[in-house]
Backbone as JSON Lines, residues from 0, in Angstrom:
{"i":0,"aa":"X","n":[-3.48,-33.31,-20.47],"ca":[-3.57,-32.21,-19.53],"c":[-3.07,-30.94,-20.2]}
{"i":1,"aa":"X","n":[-3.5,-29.91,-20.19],"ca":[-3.23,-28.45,-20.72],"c":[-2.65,-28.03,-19.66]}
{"i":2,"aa":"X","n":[-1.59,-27.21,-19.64],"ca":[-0.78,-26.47,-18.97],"c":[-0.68,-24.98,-19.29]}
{"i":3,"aa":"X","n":[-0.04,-24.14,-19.03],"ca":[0.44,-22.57,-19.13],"c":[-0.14,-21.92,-19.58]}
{"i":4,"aa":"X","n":[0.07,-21.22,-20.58],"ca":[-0.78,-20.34,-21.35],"c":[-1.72,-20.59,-21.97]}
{"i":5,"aa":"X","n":[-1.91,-21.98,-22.11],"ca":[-3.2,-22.31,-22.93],"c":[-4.19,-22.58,-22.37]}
{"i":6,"aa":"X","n":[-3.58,-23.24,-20.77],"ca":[-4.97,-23.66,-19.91],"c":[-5.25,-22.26,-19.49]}
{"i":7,"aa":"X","n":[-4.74,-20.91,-19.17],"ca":[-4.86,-19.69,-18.99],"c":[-6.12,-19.05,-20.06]}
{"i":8,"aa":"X","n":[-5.69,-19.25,-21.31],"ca":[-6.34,-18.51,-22.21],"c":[-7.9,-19.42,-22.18]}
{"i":9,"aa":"X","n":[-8.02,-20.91,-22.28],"ca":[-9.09,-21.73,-22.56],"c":[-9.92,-20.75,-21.31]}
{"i":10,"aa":"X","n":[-9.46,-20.8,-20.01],"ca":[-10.39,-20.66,-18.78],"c":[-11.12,-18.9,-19.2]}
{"i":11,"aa":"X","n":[-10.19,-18.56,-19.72],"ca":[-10.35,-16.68,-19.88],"c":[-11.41,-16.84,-21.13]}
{"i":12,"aa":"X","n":[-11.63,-17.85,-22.15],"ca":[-12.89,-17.4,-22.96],"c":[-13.82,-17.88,-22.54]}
{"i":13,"aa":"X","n":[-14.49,-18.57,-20.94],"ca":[-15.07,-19.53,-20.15],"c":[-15.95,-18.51,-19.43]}
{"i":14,"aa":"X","n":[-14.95,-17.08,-19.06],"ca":[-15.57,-16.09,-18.25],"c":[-16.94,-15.48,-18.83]}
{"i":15,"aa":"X","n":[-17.85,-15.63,-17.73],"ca":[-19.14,-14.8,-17.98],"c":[-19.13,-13.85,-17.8]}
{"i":16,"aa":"X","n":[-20.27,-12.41,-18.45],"ca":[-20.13,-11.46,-18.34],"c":[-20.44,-11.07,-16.68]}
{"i":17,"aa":"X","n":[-18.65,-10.66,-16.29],"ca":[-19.01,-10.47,-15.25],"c":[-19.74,-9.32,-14.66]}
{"i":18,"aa":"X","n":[-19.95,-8.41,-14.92],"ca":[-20.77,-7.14,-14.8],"c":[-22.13,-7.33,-14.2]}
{"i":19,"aa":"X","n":[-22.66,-8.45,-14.77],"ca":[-23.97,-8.76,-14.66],"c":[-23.78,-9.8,-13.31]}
{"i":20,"aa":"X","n":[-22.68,-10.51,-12.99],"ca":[-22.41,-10.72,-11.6],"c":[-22.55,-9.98,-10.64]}
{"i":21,"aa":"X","n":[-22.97,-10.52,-9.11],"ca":[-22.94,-9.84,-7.81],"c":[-22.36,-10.18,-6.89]}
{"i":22,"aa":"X","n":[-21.05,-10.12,-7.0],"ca":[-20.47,-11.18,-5.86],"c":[-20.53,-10.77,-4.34]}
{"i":23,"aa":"X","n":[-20.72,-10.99,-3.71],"ca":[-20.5,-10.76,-2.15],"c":[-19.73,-10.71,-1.3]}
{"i":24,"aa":"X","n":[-18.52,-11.55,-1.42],"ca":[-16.94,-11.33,-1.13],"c":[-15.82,-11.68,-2.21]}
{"i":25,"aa":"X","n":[-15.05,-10.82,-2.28],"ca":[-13.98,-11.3,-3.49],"c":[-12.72,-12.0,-2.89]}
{"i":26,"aa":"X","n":[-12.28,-12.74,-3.54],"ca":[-10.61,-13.46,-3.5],"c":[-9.98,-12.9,-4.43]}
{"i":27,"aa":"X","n":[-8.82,-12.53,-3.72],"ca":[-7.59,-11.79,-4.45],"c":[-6.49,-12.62,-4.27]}
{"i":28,"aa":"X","n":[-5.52,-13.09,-5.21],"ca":[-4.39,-13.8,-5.02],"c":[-3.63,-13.89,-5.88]}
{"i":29,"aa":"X","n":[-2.41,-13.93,-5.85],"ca":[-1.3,-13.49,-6.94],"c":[-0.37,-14.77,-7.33]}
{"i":30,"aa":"X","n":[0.06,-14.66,-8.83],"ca":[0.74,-16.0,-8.54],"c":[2.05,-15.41,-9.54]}
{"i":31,"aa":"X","n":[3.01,-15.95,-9.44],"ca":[4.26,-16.33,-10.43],"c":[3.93,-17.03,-11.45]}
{"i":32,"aa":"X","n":[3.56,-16.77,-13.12],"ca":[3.58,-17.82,-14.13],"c":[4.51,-17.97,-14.65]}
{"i":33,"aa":"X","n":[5.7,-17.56,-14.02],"ca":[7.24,-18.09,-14.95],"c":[8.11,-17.95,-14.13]}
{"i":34,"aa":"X","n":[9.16,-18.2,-14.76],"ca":[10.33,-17.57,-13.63],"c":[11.09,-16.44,-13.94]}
{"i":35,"aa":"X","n":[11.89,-15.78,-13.2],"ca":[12.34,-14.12,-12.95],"c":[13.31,-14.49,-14.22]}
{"i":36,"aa":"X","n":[13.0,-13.07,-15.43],"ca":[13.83,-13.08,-16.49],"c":[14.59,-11.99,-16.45]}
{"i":37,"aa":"X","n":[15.52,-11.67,-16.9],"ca":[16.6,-10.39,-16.98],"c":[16.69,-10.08,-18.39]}
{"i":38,"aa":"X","n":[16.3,-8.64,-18.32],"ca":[16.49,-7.99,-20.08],"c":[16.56,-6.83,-19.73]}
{"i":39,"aa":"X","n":[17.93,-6.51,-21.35],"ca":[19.05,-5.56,-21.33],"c":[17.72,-4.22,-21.5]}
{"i":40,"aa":"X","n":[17.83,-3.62,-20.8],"ca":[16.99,-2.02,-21.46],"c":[18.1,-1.46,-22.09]}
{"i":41,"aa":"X","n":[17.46,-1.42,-23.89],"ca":[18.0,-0.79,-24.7],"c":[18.42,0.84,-24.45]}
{"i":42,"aa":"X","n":[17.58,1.45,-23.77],"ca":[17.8,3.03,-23.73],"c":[19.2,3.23,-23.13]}
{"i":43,"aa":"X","n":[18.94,2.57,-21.26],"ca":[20.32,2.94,-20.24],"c":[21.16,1.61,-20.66]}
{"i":44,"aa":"X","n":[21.22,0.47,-20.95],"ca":[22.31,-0.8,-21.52],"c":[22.18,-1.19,-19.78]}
{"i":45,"aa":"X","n":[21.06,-0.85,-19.01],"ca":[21.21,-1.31,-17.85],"c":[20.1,-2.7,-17.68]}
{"i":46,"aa":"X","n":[21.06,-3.94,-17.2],"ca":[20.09,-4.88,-16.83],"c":[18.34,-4.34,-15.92]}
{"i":47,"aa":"X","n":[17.36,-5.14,-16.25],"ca":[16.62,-5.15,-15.58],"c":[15.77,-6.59,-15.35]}
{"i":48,"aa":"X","n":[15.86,-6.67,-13.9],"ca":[15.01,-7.87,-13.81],"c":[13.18,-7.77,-13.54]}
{"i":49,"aa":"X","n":[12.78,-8.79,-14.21],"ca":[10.91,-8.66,-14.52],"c":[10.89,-10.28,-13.71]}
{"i":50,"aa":"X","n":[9.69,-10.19,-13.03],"ca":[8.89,-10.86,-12.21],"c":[7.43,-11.05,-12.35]}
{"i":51,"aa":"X","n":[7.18,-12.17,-13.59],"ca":[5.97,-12.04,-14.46],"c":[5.05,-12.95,-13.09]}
{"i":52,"aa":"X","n":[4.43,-11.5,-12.41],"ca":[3.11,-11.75,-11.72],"c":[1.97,-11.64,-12.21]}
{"i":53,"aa":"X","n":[0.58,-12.37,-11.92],"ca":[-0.52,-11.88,-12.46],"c":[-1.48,-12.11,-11.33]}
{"i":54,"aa":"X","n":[-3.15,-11.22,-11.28],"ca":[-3.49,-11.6,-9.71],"c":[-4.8,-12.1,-10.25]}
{"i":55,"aa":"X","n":[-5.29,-13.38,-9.5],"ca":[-6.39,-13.59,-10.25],"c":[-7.91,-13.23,-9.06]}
{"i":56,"aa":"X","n":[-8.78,-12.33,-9.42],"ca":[-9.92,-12.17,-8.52],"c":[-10.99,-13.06,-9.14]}
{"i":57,"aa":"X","n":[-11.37,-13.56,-7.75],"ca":[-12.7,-14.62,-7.78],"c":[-13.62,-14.39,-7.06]}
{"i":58,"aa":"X","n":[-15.1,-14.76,-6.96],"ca":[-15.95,-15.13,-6.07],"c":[-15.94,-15.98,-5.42]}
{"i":59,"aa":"X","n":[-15.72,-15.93,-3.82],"ca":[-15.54,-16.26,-2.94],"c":[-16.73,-17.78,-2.35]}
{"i":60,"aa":"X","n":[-18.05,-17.09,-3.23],"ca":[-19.26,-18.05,-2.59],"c":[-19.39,-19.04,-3.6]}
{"i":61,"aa":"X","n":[-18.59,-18.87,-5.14],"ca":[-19.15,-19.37,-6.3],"c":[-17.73,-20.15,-6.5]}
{"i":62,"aa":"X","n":[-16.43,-20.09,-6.31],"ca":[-15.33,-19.96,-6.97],"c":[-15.0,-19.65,-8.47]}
{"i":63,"aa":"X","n":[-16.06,-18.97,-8.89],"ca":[-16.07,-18.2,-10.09],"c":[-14.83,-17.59,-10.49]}
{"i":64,"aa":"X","n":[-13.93,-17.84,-11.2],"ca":[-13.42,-16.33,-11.6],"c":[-13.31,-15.09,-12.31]}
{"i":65,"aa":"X","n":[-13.18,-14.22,-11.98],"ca":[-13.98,-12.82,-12.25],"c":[-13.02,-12.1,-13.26]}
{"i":66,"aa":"X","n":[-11.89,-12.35,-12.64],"ca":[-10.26,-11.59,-14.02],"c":[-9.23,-11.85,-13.26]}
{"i":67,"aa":"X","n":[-8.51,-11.66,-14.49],"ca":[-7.29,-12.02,-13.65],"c":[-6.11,-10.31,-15.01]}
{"i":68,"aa":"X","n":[-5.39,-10.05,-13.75],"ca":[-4.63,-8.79,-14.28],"c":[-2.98,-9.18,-14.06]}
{"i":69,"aa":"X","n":[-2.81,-7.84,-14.49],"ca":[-1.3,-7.81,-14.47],"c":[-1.09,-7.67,-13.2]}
{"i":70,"aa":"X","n":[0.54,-8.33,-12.84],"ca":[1.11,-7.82,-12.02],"c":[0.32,-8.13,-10.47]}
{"i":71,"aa":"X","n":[1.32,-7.68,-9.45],"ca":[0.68,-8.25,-7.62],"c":[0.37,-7.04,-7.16]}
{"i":72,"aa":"X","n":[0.06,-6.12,-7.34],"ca":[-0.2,-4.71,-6.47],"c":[-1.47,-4.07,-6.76]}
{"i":73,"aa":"X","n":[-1.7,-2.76,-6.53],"ca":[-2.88,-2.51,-6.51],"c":[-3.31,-1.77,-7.69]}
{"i":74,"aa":"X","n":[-2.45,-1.84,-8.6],"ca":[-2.45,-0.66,-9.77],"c":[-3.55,-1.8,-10.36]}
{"i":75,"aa":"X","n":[-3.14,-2.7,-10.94],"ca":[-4.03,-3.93,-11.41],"c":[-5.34,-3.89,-10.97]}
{"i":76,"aa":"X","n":[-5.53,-4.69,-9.45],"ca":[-6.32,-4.99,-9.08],"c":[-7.42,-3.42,-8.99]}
{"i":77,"aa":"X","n":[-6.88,-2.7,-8.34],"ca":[-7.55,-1.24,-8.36],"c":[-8.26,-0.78,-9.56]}
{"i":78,"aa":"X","n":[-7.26,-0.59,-10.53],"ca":[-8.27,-0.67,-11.81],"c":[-9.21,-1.26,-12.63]}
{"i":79,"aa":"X","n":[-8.94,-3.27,-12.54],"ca":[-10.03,-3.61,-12.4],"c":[-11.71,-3.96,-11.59]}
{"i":80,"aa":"X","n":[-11.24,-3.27,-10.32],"ca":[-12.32,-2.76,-9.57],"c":[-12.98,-1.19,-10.27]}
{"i":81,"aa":"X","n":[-12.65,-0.44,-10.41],"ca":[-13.14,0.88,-10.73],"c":[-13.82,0.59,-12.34]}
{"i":82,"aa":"X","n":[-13.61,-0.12,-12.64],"ca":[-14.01,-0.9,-14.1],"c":[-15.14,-1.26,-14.14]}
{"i":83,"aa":"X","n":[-15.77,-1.99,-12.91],"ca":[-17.09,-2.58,-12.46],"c":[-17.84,-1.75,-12.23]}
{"i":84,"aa":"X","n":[-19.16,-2.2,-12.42],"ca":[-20.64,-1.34,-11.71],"c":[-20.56,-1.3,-10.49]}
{"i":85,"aa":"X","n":[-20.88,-0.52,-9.79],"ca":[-20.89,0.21,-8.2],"c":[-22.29,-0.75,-7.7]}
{"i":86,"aa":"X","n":[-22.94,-1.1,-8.22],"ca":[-24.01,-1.85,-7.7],"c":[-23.47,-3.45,-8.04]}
């Protein structure tokens, strides 16, 4: 069985060009691939804690998946929408 980053990366060279996809409804969903790490920021010597999210969008009719980005919010997901063809 492949696990973490590798079953991550195998599925990500699997993706078709999605562009040339048309999906009809998308799935958006976010997951935790690790657990919450704490690191010193060199500049202020002030702890900071990171929360390695990533969100993966799919086709809804196909369970295709389409990408998967950084992070749970919309900066991600937003930009890989504006990325796509409008048609």
């Amino acid at each position: 069985m492949v696990v973490g980053a590798k079953a991550l990366n195998m599925a990500a060279t699997k993706l078709p060009n999605i562009d040339l996809l048309r999906p009809r409804v998308l799935g958006i969903d976010e997951h935790r691939f690790r657990s919450v790490r704490f690191f010193k920021n060199t500049e202020t010597i002030a702890w900071q804690r990171i929360e390695p999210w990533m969100t993966t969008i799919v086709d809804l009719d196909t369970g295709q998946i389409l990408g998967v980005v950084d992070g749970r919010d919309h900066t991600g997901v937003g930009g890989w929408l504006i990325r796509r063809p409008l048609e």
